[in-house]
N, CA, C and O atoms as a GROMACS GRO file, in nm:
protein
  352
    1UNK      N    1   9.536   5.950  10.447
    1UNK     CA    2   9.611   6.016  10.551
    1UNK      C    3   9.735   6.085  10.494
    1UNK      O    4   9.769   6.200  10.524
    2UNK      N    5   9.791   6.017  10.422
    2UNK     CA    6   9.917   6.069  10.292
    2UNK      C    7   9.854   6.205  10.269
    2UNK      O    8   9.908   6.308  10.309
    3UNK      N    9   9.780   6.205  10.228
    3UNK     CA   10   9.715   6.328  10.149
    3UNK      C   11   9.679   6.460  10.234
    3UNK      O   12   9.667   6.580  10.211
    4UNK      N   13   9.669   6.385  10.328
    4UNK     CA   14   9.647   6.561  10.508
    4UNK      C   15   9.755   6.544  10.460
    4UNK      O   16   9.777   6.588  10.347
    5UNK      N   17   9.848   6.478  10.528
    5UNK     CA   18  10.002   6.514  10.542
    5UNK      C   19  10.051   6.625  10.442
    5UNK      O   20  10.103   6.733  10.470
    6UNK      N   21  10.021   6.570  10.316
    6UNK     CA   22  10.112   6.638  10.219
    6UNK      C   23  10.043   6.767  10.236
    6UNK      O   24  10.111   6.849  10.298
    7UNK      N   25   9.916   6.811  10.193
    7UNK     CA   26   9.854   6.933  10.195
    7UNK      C   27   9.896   6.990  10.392
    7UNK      O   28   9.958   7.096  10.396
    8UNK      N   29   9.881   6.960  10.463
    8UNK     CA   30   9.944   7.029  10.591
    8UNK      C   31  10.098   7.072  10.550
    8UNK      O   32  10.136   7.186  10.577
    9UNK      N   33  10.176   6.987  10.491
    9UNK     CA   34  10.299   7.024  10.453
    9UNK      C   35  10.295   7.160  10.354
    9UNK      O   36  10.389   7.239  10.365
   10UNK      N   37  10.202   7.185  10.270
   10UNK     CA   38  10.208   7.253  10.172
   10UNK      C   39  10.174   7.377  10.249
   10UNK      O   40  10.236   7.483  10.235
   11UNK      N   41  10.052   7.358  10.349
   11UNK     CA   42  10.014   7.488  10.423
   11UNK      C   43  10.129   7.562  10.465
   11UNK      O   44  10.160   7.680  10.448
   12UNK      N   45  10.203   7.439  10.543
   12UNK     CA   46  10.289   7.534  10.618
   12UNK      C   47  10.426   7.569  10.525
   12UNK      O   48  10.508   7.638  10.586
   13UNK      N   49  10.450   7.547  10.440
   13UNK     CA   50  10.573   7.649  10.324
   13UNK      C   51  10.481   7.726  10.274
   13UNK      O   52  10.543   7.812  10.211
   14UNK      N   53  10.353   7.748  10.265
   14UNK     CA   54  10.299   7.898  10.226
   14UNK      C   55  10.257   7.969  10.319
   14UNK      O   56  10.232   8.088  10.306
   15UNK      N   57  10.241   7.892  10.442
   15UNK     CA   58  10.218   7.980  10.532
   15UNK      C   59  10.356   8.067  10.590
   15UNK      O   60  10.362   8.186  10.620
   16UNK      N   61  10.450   7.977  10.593
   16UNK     CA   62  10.632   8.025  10.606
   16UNK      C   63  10.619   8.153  10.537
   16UNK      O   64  10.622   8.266  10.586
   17UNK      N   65  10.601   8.106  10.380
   17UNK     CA   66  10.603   8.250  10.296
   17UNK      C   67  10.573   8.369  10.342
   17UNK      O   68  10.640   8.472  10.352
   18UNK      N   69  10.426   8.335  10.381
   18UNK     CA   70  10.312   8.450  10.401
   18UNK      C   71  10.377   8.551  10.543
   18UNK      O   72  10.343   8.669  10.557
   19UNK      N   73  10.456   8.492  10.621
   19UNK     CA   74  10.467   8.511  10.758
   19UNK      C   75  10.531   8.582  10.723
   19UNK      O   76  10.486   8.696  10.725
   20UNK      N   77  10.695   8.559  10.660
   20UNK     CA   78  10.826   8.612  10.651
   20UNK      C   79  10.762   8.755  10.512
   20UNK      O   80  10.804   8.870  10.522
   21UNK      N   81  10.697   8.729  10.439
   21UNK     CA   82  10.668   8.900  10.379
   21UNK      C   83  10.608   8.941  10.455
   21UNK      O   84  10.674   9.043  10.474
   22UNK      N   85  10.486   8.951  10.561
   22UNK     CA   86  10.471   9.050  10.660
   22UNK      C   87  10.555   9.083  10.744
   22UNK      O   88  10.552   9.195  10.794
   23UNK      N   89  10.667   8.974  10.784
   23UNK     CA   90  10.696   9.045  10.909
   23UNK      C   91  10.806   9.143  10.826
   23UNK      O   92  10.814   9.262  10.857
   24UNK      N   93  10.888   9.086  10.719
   24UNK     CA   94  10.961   9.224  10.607
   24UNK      C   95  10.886   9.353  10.644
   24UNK      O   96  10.916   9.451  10.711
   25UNK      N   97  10.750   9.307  10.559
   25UNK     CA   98  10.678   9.409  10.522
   25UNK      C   99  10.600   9.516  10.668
   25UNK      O  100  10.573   9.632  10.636
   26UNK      N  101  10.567   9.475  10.823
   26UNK     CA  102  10.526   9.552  10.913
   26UNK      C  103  10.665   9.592  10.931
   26UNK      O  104  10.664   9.704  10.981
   27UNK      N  105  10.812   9.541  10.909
   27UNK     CA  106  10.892   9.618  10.988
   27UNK      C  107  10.973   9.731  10.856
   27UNK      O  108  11.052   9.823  10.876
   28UNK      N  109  10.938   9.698  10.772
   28UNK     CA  110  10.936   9.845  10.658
   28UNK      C  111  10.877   9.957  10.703
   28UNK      O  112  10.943  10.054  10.740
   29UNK      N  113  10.766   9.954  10.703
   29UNK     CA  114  10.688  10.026  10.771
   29UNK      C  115  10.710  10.120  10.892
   29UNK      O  116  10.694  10.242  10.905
   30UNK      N  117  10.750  10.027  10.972
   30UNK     CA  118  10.768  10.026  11.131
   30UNK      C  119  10.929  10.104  11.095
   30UNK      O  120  10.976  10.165  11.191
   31UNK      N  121  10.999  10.106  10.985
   31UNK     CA  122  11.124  10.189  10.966
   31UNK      C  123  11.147  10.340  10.936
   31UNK      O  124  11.212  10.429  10.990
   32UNK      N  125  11.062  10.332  10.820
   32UNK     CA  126  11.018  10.441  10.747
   32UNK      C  127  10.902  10.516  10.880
   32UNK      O  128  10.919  10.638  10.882
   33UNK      N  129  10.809  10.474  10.968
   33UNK     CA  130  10.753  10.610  11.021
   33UNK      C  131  10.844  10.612  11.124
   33UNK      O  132  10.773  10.619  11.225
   34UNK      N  133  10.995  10.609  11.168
   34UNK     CA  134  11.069  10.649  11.240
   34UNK      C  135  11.137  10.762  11.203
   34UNK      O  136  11.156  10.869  11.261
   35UNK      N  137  11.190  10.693  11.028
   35UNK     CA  138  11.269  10.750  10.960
   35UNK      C  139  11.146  10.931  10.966
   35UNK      O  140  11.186  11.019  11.041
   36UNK      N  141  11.057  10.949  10.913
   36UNK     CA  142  10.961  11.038  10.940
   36UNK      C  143  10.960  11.112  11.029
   36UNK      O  144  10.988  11.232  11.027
   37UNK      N  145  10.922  11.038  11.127
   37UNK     CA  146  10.961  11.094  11.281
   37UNK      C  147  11.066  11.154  11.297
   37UNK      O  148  11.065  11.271  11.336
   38UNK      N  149  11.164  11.094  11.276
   38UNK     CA  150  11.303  11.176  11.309
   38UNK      C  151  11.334  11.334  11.181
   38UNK      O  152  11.388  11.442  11.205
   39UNK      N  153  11.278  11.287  11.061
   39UNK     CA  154  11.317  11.411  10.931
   39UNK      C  155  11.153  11.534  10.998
   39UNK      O  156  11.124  11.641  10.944
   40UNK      N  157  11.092  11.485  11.097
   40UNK     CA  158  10.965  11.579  11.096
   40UNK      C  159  11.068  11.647  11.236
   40UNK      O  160  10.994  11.738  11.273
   41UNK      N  161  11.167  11.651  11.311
   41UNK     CA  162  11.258  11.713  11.400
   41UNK      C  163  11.183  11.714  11.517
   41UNK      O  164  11.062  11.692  11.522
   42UNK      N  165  11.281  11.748  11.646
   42UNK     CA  166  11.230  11.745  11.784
   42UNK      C  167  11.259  11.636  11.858
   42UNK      O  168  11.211  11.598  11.965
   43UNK      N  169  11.358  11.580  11.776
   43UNK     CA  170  11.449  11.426  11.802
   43UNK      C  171  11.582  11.459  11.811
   43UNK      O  172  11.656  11.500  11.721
   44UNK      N  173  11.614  11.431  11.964
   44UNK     CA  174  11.751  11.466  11.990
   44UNK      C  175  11.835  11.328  11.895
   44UNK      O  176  11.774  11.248  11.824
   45UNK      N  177  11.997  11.328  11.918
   45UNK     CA  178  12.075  11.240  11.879
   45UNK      C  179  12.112  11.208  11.688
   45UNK      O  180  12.107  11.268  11.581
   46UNK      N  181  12.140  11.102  11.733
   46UNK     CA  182  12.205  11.061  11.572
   46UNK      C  183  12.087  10.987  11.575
   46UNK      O  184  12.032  10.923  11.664
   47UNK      N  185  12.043  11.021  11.381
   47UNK     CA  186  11.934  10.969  11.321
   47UNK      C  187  11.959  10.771  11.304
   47UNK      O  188  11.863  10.695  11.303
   48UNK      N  189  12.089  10.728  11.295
   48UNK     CA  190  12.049  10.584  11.319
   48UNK      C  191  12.055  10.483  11.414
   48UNK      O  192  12.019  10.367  11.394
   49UNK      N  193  12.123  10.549  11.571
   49UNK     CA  194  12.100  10.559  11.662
   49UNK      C  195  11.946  10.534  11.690
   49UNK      O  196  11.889  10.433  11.731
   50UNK      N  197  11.892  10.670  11.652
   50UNK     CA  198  11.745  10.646  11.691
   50UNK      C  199  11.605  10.547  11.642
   50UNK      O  200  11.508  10.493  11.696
   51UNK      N  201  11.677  10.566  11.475
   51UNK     CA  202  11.596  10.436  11.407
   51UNK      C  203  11.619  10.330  11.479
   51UNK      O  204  11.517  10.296  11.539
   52UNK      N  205  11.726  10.248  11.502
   52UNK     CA  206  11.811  10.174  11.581
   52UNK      C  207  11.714  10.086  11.698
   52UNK      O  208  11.657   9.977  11.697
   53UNK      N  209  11.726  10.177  11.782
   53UNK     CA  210  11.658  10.195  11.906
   53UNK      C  211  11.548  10.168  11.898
   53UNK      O  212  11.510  10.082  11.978
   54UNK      N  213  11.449  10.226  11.804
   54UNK     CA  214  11.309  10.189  11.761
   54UNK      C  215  11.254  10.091  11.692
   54UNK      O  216  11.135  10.060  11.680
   55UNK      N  217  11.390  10.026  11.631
   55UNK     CA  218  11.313   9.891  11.602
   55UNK      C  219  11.360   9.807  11.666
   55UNK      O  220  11.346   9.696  11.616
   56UNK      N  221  11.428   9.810  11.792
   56UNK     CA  222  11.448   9.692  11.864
   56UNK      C  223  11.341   9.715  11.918
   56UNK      O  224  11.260   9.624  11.898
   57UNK      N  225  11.286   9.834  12.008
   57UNK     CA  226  11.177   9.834  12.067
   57UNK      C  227  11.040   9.748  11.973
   57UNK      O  228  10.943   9.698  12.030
   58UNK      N  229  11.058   9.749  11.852
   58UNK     CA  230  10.944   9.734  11.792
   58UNK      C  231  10.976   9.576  11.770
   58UNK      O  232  10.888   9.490  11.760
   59UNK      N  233  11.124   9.552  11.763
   59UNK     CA  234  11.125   9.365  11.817
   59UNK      C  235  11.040   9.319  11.914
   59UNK      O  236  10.957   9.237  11.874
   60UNK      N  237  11.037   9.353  12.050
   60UNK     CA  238  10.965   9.338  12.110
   60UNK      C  239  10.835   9.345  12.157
   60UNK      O  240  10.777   9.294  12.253
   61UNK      N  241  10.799   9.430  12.058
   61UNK     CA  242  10.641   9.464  12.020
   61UNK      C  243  10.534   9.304  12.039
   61UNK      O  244  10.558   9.184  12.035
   62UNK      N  245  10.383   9.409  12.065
   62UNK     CA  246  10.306   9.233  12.056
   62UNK      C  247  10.288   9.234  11.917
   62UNK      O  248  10.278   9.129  11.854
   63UNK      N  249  10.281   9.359  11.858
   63UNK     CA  250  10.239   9.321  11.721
   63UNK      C  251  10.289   9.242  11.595
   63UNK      O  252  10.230   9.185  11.503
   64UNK      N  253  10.442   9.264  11.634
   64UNK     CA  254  10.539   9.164  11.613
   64UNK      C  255  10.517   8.998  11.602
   64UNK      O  256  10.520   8.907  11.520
   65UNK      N  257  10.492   9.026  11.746
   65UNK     CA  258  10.486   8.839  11.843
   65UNK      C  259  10.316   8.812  11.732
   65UNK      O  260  10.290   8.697  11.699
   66UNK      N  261  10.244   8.900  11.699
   66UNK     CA  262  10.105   8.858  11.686
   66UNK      C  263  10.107   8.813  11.531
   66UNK      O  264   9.996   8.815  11.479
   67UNK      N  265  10.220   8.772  11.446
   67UNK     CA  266  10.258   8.769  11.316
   67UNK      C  267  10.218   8.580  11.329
   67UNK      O  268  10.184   8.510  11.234
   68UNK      N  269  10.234   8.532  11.471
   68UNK     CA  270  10.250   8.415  11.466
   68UNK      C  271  10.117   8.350  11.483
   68UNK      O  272  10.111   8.234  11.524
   69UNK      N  273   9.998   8.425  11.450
   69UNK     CA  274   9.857   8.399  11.414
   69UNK      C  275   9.882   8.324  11.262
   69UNK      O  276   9.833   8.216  11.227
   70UNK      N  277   9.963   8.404  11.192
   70UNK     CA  278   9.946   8.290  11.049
   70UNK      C  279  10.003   8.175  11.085
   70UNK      O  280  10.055   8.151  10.976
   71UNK      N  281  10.027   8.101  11.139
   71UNK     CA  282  10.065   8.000  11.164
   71UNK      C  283   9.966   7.894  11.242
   71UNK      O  284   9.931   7.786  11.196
   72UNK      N  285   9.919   7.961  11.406
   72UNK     CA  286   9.816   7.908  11.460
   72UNK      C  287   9.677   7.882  11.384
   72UNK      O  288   9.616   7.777  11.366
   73UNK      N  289   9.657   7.978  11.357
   73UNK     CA  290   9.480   8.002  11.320
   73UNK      C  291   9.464   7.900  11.175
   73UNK      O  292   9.392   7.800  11.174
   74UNK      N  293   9.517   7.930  11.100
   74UNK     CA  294   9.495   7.812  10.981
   74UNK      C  295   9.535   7.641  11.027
   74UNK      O  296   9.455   7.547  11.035
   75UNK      N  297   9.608   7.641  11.039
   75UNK     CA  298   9.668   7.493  11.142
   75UNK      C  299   9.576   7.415  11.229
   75UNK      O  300   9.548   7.297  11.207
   76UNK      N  301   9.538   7.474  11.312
   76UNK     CA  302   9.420   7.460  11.364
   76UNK      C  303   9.284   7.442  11.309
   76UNK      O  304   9.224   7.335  11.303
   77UNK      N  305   9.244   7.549  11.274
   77UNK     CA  306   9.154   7.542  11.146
   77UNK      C  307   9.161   7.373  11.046
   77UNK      O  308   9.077   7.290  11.012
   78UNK      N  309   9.247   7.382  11.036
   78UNK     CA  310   9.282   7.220  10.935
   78UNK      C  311   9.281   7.111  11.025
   78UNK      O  312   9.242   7.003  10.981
   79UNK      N  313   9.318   7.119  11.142
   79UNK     CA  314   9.302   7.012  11.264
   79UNK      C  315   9.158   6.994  11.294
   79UNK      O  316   9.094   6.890  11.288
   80UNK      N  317   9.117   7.114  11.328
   80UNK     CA  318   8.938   7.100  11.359
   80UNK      C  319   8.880   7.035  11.245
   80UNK      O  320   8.816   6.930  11.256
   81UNK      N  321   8.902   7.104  11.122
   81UNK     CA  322   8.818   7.034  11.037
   81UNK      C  323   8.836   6.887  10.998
   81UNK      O  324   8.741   6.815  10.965
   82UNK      N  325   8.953   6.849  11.005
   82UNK     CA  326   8.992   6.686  11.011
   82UNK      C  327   8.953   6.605  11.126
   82UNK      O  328   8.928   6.485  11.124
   83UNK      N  329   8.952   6.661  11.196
   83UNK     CA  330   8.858   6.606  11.323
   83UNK      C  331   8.714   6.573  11.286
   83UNK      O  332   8.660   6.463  11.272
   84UNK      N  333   8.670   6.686  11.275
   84UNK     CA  334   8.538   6.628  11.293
   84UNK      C  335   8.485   6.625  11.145
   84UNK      O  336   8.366   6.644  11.120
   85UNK      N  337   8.544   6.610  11.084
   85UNK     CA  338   8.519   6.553  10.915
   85UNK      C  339   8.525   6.367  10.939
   85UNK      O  340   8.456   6.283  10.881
   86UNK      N  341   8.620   6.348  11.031
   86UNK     CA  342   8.691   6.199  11.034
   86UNK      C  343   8.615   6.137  11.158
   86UNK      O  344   8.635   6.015  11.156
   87UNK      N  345   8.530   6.174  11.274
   87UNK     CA  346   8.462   6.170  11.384
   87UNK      C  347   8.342   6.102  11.311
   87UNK      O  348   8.274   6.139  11.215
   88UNK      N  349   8.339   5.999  11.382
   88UNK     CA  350   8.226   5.883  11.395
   88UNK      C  351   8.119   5.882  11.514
   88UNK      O  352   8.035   5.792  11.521
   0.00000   0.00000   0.00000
């Protein structure tokens, strides 16, 4: 039982990892095609104003919220299979 534990422990500091460079890495992304957007013109205001604006909107995004699949889906995954690996 020591031994789930520790390996569940291990999942989740690489899964931590894995989470925090995507969500860096979708909101790089999510910066730069603003930054685009705004240098391609037809965008009123101040350029960081508008970046600004667009990634709070993109805080609130589902795609955002949907980062928290690395977390569920493997976790689970390791629960099911300890289940019925350990099921009599």
């Amino acid at each position: 039982m020591i031994a789930i534990l520790r390996a569940w422990a291990l999942a989740f500091v690489l899964l931590t990892l894995l989470y925090w460079l995507l969500r860096i890495y979708f909101r790089s992304t999510r910066r730069e095609a603003l930054e685009k957007r705004y240098d391609a013109g037809g965008v009123e205001g101040p350029r960081d104003a508008y970046i600004e604006a667009g990634m709070r909107d993109y805080g609130k995004s589902l795609k955002l919220k949907l980062i928290w699949l690395v977390y569920i889906l493997p976790m689970t995954a390791i629960a099911v299979t300890i289940y019925f690996v350990n099921y009599d």
